[in-house]
C-alpha positions in Angstrom: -1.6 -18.8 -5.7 -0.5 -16.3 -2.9 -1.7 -13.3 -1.0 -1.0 -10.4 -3.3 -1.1 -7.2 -2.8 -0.3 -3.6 -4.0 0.0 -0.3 -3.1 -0.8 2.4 -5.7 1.1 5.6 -4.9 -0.4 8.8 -6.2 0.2 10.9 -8.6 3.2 9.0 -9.8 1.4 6.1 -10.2 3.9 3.4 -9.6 2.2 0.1 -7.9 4.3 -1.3 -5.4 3.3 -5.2 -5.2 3.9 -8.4 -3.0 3.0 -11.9 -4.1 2.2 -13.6 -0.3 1.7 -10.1 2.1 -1.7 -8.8 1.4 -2.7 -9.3 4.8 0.0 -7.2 5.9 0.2 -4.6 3.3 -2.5 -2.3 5.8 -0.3 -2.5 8.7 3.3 -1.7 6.5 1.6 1.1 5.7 1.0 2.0 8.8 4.6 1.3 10.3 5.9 3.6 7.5 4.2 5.9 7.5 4.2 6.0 11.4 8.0 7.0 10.7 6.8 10.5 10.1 9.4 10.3 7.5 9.2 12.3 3.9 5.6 12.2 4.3 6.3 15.4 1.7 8.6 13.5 -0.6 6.9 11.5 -2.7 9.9 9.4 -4.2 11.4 8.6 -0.3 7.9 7.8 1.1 7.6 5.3 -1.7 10.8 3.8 -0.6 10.7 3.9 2.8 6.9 2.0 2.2 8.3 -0.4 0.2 11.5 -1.1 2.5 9.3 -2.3 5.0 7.3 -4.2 2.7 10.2 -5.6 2.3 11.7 -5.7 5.7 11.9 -9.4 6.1 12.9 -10.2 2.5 15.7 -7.9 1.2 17.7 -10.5 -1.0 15.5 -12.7 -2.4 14.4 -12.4 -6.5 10.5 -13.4 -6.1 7.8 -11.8 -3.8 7.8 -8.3 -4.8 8.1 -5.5 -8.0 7.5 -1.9 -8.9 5.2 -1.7 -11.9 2.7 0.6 -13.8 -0.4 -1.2 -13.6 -2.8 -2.8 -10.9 -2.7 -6.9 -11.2 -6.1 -8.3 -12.6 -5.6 -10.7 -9.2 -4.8 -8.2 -6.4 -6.4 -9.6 -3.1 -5.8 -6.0 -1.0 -5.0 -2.3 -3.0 -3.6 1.0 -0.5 -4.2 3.9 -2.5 -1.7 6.3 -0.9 -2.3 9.7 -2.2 1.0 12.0 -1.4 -0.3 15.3 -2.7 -3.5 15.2 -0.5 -1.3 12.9 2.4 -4.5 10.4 2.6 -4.5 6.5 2.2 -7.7 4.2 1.7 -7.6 0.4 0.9 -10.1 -1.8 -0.8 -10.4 -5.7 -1.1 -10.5 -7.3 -4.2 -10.5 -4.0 -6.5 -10.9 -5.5 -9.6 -13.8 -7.7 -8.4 -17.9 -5.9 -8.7 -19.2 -9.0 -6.4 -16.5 -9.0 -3.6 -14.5 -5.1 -3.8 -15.2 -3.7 -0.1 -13.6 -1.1 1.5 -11.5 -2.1 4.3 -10.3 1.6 5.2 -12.3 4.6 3.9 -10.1 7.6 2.6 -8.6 9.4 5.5 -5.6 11.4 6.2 -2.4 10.2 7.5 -2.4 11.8 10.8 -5.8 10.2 11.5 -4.8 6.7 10.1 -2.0 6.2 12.5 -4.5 7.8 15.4 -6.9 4.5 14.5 -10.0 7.6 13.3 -10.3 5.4 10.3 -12.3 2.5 8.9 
């Protein structure tokens, strides 16, 4: 079945997505963007996120994808929105008896300071 999870970068709208790290998805956001790194460059910061999504798994041709759309099964969902530099993450999105925020919309800097939730 798996653990999936995506992140949904804003405005471009690519969905970055793991098959078995949903769990972790909150925390590789965080150790990305804790990297202070192109927090101002849309296309690296989409990288850099997914290369430590990836960080374990860098040869293998299962577990993760870039796509378009949000899976009808996603377990976790980080909204990253570049433009505004905020991040928010909801369990089961696509779900009207289970969705609950697990981080409400906040900015970066307060993310990695813990002011979230």
């Amino acid at each position: 079945m798996g653990e999936r999870g995506q992140v949904h970068i804003k405005p471009s709208g690519v969905y970055l997505y793991t098959h078995w790290g949903a769990d972790e998805l909150i925390s590789n956001v965080r150790d990305a963007l804790a990297k202070k790194w192109r927090w101002n460059d849309q296309e690296y910061l989409t990288r850099i996120i997914f290369d430590v999504m990836k960080e374990t798994d860098v040869t293998s041709e299962t577990g993760y994808g870039i796509g378009t759309k949000l899976h009808g099964d996603t377990k976790v969902l980080v909204e990253i929105n570049c433009e505004n530099k905020t991040i928010k993450a909801i369990k089961y999105p696509n779900s009207k008896e289970y969705k609950k925020d697990l981080l409400k919309e906040t900015s970066f800097t307060d993310f990695l300071k813990g002011d979230s939730k």
